[in-house]
MIPA-936413 format. One record per residue (C-alpha): z, y, x; residue number from 1; residue in one letter. Coordinates in Angstrom, 3 decimals, decimal comma. Layout:
<recs>
REC         up      north       east   num   residu
REC          Z          Y          X   NUM        A
...
</recs>
This chain:
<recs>
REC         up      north       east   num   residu
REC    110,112    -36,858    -14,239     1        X
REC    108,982    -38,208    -17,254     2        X
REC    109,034    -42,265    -17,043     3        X
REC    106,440    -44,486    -18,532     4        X
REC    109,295    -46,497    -20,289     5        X
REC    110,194    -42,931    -22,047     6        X
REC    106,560    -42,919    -23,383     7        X
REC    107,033    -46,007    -24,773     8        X
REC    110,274    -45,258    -26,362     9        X
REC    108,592    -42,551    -28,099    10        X
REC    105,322    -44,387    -28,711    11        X
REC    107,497    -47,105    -30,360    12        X
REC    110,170    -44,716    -32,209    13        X
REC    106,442    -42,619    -33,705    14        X
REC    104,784    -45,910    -34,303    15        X
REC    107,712    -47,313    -36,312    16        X
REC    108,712    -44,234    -38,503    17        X
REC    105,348    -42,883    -39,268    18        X
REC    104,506    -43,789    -42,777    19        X
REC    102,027    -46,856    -42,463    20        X
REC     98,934    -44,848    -43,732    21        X
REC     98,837    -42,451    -41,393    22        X
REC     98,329    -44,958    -38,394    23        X
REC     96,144    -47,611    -40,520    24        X
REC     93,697    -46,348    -38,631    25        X
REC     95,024    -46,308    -35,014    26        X
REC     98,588    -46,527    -33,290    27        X
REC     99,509    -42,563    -32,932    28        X
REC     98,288    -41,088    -29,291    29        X
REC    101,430    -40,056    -28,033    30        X
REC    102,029    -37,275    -24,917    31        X
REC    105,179    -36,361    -23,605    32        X
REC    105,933    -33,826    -20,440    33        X
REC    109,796    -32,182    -20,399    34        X
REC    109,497    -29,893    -23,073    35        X
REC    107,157    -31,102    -26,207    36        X
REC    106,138    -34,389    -27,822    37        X
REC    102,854    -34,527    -28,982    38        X
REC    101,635    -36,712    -31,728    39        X
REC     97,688    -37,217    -32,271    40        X
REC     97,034    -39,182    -35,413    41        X
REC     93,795    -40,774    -36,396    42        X
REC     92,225    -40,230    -39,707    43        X
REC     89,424    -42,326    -40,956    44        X
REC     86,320    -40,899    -40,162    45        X
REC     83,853    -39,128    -43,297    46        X
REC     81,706    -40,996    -45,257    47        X
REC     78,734    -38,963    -45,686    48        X
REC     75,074    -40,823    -45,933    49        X
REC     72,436    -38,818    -44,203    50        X
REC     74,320    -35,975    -43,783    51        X
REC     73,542    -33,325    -40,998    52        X
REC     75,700    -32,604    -38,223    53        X
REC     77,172    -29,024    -39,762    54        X
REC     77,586    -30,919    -42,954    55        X
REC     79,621    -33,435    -41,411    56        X
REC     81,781    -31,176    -38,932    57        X
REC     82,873    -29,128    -42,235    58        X
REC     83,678    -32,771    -44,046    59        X
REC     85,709    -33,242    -40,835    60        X
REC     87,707    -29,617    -41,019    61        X
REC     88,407    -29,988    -44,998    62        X
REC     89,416    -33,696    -44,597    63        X
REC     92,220    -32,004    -41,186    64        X
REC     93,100    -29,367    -43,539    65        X
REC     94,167    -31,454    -46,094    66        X
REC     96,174    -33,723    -44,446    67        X
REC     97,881    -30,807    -42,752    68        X
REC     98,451    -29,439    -45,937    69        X
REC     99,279    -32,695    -48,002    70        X
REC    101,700    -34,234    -45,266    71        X
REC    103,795    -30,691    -44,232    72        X
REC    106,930    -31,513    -45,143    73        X
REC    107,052    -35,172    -43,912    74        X
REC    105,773    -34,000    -40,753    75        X
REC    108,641    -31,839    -40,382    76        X
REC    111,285    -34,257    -41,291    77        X
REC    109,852    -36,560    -38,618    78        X
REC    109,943    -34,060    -36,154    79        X
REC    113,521    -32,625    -36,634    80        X
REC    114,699    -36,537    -36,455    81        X
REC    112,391    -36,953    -33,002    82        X
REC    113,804    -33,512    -31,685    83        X
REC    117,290    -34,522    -32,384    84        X
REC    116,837    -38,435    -31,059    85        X
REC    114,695    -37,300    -28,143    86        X
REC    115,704    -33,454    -26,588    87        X
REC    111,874    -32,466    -27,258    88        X
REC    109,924    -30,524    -29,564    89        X
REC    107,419    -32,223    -31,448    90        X
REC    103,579    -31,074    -31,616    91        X
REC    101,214    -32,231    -33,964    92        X
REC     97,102    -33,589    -34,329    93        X
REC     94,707    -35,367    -35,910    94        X
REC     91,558    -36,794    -34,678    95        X
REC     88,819    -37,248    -37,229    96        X
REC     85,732    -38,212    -35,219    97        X
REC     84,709    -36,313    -32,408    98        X
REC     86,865    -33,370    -33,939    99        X
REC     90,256    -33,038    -32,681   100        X
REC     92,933    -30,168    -33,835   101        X
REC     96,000    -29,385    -32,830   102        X
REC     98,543    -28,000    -35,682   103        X
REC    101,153    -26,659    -33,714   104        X
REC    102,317    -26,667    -30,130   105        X
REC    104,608    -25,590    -27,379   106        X
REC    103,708    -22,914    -24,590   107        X
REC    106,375    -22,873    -22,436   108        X
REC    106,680    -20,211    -19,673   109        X
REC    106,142    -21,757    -15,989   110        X
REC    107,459    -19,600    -13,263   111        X
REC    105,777    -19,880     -9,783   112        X
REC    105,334    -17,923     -6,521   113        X
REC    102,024    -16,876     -4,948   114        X
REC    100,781    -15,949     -2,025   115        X
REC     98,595    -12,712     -1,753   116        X
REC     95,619    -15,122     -1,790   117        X
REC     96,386    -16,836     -5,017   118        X
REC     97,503    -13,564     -6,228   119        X
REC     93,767    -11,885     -5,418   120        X
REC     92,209    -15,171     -7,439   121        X
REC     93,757    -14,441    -10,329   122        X
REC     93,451    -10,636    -10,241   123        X
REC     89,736    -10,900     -9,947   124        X
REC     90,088    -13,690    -13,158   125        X
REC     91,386    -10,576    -14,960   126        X
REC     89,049     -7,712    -13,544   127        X
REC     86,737     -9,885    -14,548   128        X
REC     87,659    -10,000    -18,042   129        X
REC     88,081    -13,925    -17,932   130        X
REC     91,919    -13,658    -18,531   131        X
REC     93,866    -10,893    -19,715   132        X
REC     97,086    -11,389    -17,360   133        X
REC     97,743    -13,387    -14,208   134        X
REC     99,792    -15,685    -16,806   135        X
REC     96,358    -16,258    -18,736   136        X
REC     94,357    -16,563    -15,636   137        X
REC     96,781    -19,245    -14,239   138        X
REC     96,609    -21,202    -17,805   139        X
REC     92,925    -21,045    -17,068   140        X
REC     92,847    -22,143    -13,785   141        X
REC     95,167    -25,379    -14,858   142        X
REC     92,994    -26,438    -17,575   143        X
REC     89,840    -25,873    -15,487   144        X
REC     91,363    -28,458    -12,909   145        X
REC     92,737    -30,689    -15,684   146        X
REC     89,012    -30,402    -17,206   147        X
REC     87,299    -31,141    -13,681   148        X
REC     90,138    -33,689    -12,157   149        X
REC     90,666    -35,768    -14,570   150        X
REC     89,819    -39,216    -12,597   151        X
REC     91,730    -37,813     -9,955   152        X
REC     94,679    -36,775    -11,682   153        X
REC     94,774    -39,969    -14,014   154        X
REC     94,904    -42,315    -10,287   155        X
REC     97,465    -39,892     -9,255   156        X
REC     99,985    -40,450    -12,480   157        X
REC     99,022    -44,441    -11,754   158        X
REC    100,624    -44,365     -8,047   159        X
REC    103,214    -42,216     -9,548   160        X
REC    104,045    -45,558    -12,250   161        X
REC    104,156    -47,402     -9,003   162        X
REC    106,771    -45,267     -7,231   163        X
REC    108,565    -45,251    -10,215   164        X
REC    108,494    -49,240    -10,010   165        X
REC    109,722    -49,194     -6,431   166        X
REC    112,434    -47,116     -7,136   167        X
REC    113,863    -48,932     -9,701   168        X
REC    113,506    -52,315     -8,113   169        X
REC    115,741    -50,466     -5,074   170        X
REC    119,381    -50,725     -4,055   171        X
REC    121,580    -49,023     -6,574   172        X
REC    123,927    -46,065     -5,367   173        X
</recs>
């Protein structure tokens, strides 16, 4: 289980070794489940007087692409330091406005076991042509309850910071 206190180790670490222009903006958004780190930094938004709304989302995209481009190797140096300090792969983003991209991440395989049920749910996700495998239809089905949940799974990680408090407050074995 992945421990608010290991968040803020790597919220900390990012924080401190990220050069200070990429976070003059905000402190890095940092994510962390067993496998991946992910990093979301925020860029400074476009300047761009009465400009339209496609104008402005292609401002966005050129001003992502660049820093993608201009900050590659950095990135990568960072990351191979965090992988070796931390056990985790390291994803990266930038938000810039209401635009946010992800430059690379993790998909790690998930094994689980179904009932017939489940099974027919994510057959008919296929046959339907929503997914093109039971693996695609499940990745659907997880972000469609992350998308629709969120409230509920956001006070669910909260009493799970509280157990976590409990525990460690507990005898010692």
């Amino acid at each position: 289980m992945i421990t608010n206190t290991d968040t803020d180790k790597l919220r900390g670490w990012f924080t401190g070794r990220l050069p200070a222009d990429w976070t003059a903006t905000a402190a890095p958004d940092v994510t962390v489940d067993r496998e991946e780190v992910t990093v979301v930094l925020t860029l400074p938004d476009v300047e761009l007087a009465d400009a339209g709304d496609a104008e402005r989302a292609e401002a966005r995209a050129g001003r992502t692409k660049a820093f993608r481009e201009e900050t590659r190797d950095t990135r990568i140096d960072i990351a191979r330091e965090a992988e070796h300090r931390f056990g985790r792969k390291v994803s990266w983003a930038v938000r810039l406005g209401d635009r946010t991209e992800l430059f690379t991440h993790v998909s790690a395989p998930t094994m689980t076991r179904l009932r017939q049920r489940e099974r027919l749910t994510l057959d008919t996700l296929v046959d339907a042509g929503v997914a093109r495998s039971r693996a695609e239809a499940l990745a659907w089905c997880v972000r469609l309850v992350g998308t629709h949940e969120d409230d509920w799974l956001a006070e669910l990680r909260e009493a799970m910071t509280h157990v976590e408090d409990v525990r460690a407050r507990g005898p010692r074995g």
